[in-house]
C-alpha positions as CSV (number, residue, x, y, z in Angstrom):
1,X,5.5,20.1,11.8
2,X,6.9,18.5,8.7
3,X,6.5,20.2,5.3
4,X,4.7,18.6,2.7
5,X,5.8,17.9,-0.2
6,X,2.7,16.5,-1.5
7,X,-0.9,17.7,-0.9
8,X,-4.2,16.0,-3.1
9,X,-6.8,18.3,-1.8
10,X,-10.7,16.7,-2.6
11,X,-9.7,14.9,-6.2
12,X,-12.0,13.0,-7.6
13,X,-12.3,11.0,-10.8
14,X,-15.0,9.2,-12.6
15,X,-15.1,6.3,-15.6
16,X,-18.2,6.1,-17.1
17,X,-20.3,7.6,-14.0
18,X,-18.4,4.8,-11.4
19,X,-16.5,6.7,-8.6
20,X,-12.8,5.7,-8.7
21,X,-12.1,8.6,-6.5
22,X,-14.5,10.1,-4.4
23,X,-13.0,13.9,-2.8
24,X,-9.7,12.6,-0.9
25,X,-7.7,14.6,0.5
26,X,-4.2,13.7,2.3
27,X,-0.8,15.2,2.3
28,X,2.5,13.3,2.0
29,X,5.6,15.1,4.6
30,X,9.0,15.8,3.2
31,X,11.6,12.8,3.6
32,X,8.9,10.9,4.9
33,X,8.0,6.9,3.7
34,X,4.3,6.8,3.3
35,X,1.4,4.2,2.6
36,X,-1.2,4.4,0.0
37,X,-2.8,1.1,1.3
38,X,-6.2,-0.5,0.0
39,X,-7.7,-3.6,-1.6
40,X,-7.8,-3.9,-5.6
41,X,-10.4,-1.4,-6.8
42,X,-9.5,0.8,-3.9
43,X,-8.5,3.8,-6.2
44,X,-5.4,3.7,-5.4
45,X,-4.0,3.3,-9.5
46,X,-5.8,6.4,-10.4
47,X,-4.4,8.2,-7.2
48,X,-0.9,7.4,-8.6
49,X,-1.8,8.5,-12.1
50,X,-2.9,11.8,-10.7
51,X,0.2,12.5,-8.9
52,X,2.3,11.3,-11.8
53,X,0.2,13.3,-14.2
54,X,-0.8,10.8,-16.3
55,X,-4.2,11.4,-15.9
56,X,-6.1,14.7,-14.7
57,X,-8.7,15.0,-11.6
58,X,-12.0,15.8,-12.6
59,X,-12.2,18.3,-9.3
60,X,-9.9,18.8,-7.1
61,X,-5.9,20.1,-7.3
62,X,-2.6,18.8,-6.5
63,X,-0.1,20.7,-4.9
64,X,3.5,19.5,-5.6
65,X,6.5,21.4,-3.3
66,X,4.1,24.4,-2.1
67,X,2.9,24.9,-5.6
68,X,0.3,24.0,-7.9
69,X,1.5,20.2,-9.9
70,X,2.7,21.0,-13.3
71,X,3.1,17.5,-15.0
72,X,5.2,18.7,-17.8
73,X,8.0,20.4,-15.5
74,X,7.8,18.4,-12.1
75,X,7.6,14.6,-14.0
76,X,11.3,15.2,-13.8
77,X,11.2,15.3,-9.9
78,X,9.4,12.1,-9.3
79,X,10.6,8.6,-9.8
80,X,7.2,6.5,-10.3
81,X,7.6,2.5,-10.3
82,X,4.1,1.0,-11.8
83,X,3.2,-2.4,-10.7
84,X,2.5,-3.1,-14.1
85,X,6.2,-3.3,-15.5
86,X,7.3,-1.2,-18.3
87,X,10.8,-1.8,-19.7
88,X,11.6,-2.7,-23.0
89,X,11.9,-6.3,-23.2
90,X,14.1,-6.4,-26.5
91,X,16.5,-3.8,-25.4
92,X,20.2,-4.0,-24.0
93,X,19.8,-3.3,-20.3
94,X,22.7,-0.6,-19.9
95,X,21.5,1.1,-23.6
96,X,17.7,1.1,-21.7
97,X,18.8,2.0,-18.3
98,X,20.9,5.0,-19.9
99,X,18.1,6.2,-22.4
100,X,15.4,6.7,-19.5
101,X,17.9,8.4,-17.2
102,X,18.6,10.6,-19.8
103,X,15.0,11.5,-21.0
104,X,14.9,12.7,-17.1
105,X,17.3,15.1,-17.4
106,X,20.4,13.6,-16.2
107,X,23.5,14.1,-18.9
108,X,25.4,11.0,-20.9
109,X,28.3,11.7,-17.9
110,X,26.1,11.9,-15.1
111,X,23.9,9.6,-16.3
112,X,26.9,7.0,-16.5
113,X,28.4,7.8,-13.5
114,X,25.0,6.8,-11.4
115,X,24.5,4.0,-13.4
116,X,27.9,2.4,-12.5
117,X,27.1,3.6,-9.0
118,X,23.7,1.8,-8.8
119,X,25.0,-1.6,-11.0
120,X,27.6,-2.1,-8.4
121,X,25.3,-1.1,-5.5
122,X,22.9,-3.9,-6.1
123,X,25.7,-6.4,-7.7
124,X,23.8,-5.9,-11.3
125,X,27.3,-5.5,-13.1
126,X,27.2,-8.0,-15.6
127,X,23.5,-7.1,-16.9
128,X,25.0,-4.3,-19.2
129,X,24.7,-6.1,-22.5
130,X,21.5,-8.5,-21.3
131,X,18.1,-8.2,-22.4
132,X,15.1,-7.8,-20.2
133,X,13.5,-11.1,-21.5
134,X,16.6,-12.6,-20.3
135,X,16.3,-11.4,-16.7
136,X,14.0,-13.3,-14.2
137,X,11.0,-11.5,-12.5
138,X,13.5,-10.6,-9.4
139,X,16.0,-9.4,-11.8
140,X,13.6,-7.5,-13.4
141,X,12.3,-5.7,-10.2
142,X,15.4,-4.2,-8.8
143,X,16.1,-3.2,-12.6
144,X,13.0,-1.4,-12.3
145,X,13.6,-0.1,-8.6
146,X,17.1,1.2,-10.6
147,X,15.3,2.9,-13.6
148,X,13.1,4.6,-10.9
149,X,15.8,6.3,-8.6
150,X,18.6,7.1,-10.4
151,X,17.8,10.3,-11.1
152,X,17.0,11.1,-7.4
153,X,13.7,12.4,-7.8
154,X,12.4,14.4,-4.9
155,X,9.3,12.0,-4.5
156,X,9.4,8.1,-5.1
157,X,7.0,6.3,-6.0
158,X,6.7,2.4,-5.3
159,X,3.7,0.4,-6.6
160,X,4.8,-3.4,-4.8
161,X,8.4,-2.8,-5.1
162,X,9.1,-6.2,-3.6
163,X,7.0,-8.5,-5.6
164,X,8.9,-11.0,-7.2
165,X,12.0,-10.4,-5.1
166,X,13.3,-13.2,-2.6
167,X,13.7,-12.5,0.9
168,X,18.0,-11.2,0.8
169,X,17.1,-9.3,-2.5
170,X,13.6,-7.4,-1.3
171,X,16.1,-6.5,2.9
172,X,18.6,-5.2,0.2
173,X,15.5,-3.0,-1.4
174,X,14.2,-2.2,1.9
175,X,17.7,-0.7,2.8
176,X,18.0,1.4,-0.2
177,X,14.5,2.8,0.3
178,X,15.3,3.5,4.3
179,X,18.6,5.0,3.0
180,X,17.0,7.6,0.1
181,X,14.2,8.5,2.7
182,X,17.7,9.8,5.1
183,X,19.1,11.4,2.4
184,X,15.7,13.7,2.1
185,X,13.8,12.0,-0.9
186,X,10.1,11.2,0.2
187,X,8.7,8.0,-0.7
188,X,5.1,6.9,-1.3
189,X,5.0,3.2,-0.7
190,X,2.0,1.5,-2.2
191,X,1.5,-2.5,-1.7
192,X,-1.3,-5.2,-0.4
193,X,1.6,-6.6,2.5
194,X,0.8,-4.8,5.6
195,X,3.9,-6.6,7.7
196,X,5.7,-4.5,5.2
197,X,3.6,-1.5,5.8
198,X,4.3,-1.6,9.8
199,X,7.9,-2.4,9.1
200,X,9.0,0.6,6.5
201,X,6.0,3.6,6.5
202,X,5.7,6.7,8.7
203,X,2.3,7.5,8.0
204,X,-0.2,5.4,6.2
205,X,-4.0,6.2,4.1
206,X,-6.3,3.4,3.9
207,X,-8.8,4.2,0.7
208,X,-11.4,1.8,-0.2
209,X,-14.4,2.3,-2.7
210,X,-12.8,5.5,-3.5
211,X,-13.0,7.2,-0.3
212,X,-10.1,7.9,2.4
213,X,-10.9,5.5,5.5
214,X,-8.3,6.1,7.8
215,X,-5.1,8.6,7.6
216,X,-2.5,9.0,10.8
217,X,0.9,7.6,11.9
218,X,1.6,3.9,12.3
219,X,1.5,4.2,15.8
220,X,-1.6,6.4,15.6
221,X,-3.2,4.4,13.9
222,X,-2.7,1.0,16.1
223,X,-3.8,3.0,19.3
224,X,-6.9,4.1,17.7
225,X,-8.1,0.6,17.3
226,X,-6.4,-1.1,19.9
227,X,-8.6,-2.8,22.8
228,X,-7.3,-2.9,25.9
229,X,-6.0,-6.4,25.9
230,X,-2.4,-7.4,27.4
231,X,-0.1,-10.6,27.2
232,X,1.4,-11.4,30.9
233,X,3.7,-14.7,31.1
234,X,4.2,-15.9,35.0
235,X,7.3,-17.6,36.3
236,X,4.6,-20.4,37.5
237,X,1.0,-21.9,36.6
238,X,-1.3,-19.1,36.6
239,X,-3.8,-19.9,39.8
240,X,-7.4,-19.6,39.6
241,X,-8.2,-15.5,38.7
242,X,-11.1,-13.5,40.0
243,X,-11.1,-9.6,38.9
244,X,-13.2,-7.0,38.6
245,X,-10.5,-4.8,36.4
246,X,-9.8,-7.5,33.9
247,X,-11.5,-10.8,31.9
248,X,-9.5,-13.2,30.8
249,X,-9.6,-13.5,27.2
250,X,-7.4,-16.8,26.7
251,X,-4.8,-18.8,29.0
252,X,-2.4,-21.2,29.0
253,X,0.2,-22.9,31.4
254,X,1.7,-19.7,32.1
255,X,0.4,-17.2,29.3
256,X,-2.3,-15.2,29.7
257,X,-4.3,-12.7,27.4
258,X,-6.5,-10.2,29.9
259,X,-8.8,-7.6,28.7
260,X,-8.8,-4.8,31.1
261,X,-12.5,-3.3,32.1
262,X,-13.7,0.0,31.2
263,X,-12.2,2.3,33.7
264,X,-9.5,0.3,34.4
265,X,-5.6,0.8,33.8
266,X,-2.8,-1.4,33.2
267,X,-0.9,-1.0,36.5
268,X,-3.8,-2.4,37.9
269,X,-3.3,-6.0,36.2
270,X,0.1,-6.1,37.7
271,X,-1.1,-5.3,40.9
272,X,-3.7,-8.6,40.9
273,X,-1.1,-11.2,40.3
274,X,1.2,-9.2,42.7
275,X,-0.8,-9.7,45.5
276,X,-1.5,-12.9,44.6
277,X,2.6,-13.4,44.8
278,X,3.2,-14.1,41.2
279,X,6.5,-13.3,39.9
280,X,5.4,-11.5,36.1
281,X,8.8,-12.4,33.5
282,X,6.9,-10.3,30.9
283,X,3.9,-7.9,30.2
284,X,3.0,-5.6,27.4
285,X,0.0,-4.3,25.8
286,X,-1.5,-6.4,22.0
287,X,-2.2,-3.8,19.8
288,X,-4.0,-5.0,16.8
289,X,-1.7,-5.6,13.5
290,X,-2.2,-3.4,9.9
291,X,-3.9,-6.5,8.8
292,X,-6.1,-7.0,11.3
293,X,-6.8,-3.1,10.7
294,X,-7.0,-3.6,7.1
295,X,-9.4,-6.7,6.7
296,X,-12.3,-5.2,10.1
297,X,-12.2,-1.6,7.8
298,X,-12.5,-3.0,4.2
299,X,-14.9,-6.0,5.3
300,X,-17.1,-3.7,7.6
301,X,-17.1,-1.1,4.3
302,X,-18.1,-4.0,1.6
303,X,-20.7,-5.1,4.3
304,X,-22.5,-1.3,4.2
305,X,-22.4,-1.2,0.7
306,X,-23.9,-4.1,0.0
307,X,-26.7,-3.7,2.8
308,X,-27.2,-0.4,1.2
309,X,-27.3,-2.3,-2.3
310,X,-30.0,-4.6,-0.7
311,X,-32.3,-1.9,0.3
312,X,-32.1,0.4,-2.5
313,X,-33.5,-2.4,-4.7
């Protein structure tokens, strides 16, 4: 089993009596990319502020590296890119980018050195003497993205890294994040686009209203809410279809989607169209999307809440 380098066991936080986070509890494994994933209001800003120590639970503890999170000693070991921007927009870019790797530790030298590294890296040479103000909101992100790894901080933090990038800038992000996660930094991944989600994250948390909702793998996950249904594509028209194992959910010329009957297994829908002498050029299983996840989880959640609303008044 993977150690984690992370654990938040039962926080919770109020503002002015509202819940923003209700006990949660999930841990975050070492060199893995993970998914804080939830709909605004979720609680998932004032998760990140807890792990970054920017604000304190009122219950609960953090554990950081097998010990108990000490803000004023492990900020140094964590990398934490807010959605809400924060560079200095008057500042000369190199003079900024060197000030805040220095405040986390790194020497003028080192500092330098990684800088050059990075600038080069993401073709950011010429930026040295810019201003921030001067830098579209693409520029601005993988200056951020910058800023936030250069010291290599054990844990990464990513609050919609790829906002504002287009498509060949946000693969060139995705490639750095897949390459720090192999070189053993662990990376929590927070960000409303679940095709993103599916595509980068090991393991993924879904909080809404300030509670946890789901936590597994990706794959986990998917399986747990799949059901049953299968795409089949025939060489020929599909011919009339009479099953006991499997309904038809929707057809075309030569496409079908079947949802196989309680009891049932898959190997039984190929054996129905191969009696029935129907060469099958492809067959696999639909398992429902993140999104789809997502939206029947949150929806079905604001739907209790406000039935519960109904009835308490």
């Amino acid at each position: 089993m993977t150690k984690a380098l992370l654990e938040l066991q039962h926080l919770k936080k109020q503002y002015s009596g509202q819940k923003a986070v209700d006990d949660i509890s999930f841990s975050v494994g070492e060199g893995s990319i993970f998914g804080l994933l939830g709909p605004n209001g979720a609680g998932k800003t004032t998760l990140l502020r807890m792990i970054t120590g920017i604000i304190y639970p009122d219950e609960g503890q953090i554990l950081f590296d097998g010990k108990k999170f000490d803000p004023l000693t492990d900020v140094n070991l964590i990398g934490y890119m807010p959605e809400e921007r924060g560079l200095y927009k008057k500042m000369k870019i190199g003079e900024q980018v060197l000030y805040l790797a220095q405040l986390k530790g790194l020497s003028r030298q080192d500092a330098m050195q990684k800088i050059k590294y990075w600038f080069e890296k993401l073709d950011m040479q010429t930026w040295w003497n810019k201003k921030v103000e001067d830098l579209s909101k693409g520029m601005s992100q993988k200056l951020q993205f910058v800023v936030t790894v250069l010291h290599e901080p054990k844990l990464i933090i990513l609050d919609e890294p790829f906002s504002g990038l287009d498509p060949l800038n946000a693969n060139l992000i995705k490639d750095e994040i897949f390459g720090l996660a192999k070189k053993g930094s662990t990376i929590v991944f927070s960000t409303h686009r679940m095709e993103q989600v599916e595509e980068i994250c090991d393991h993924i948390v879904l909080v809404n209203l300030g509670a946890k909702m789901l936590d597994g793998s990706v794959q986990d996950v998917k399986q747990q809410f799949k059901e049953n249904k299968y795409y089949i594509r025939l060489s020929e028209p599909v011919q009339p279809i009479s099953s006991n194992v499997f309904s038809v959910v929707d057809q075309k010329e030569r496409e079908l989607t079947v949802r196989i009957q309680p009891g049932g297994a898959s190997n039984d829908i190929l054996s129905h169209f191969i009696s029935q002498r129907q060469n099958i050029e492809a067959f696999h299983e639909i398992l429902p999307s993140l999104n789809e996840i997502f939206i029947r989880l949150v929806e079905g959640t604001h739907a209790a809440a406000r039935a519960f609303q109904n009835n308490a008044s």
